[in-house]
N, C-alpha and C positions, 0 to 999 in steps of 0.2 A: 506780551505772552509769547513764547518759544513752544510752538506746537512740533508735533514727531511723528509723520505719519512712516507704518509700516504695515508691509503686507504679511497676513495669516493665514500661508497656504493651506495649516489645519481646515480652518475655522471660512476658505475661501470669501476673504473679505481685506479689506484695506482696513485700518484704525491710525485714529488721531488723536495724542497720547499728548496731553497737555505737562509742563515742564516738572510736575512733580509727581509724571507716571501717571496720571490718573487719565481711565479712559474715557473721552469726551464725547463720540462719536464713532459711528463704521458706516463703512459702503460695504454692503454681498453684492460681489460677481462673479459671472458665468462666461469658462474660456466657451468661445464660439468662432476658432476659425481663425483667419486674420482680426477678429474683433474680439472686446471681452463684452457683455454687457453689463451692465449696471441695474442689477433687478432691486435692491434698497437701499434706503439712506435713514440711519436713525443715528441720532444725539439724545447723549444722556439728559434725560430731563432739568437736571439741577443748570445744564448748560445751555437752554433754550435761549434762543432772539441775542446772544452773543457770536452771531457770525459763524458759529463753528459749520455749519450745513455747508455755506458757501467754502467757508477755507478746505471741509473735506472732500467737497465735489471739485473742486479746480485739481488739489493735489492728487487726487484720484487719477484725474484726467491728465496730467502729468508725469504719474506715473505709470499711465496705461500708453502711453505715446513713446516715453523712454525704453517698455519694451517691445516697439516697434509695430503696438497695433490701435487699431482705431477704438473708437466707442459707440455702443449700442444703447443710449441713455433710455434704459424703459424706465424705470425709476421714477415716476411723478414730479417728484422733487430737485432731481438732477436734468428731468426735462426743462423742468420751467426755468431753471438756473442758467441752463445755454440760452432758452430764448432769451435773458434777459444779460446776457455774455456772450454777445455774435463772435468775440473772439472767438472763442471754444469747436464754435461748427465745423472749424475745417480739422478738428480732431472727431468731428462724429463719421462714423461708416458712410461712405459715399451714397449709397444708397438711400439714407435717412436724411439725406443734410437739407436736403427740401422743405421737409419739415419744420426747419429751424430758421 
């Protein structure tokens, strides 16, 4: 599968647009500073326990790095995803990374 995430500055959220357009998932966040945070993470129901949570939390996090700021993972969901992706921590806000 060829997933496409992009950012909807309208809509302040990331989406993860699986290969025939259809929307599978978003992160809403919130610019804050040097950091954005990550206040949700929903996947379209029809796409549950296929990965899409993880694939949209990483590119999120990649695309919040690309422009040049940290992460505030309050989001439940993208919490638990760092703890369980110690890679990730050294994109979280200095401040938070204890936690992780």
């Amino acid at each position: 599968m060829s997933d496409e995430l992009t950012k909807n500055l309208a809509r302040n959220r990331y989406e993860l647009h699986g290969d025939d357009g259809d929307l599978l998932g978003f992160v809403e966040y919130l610019p804050a500073g040097e950091s954005t945070i990550i206040a949700h993470t929903e996947v379209a129901v029809e796409h549950e326990g296929e990965g899409v949570g993880g694939r949209l939390v990483r590119g999120t996090f990649a695309a919040i790095e690309a422009d040049g700021k940290t992460v505030i993972p309050l989001c439940p969901f993208a919490a638990a995803y760092v703890r369980r992706h110690p890679d990730l921590v050294a994109l979280v806000a200095p401040s938070m990374r204890s936690q992780f």
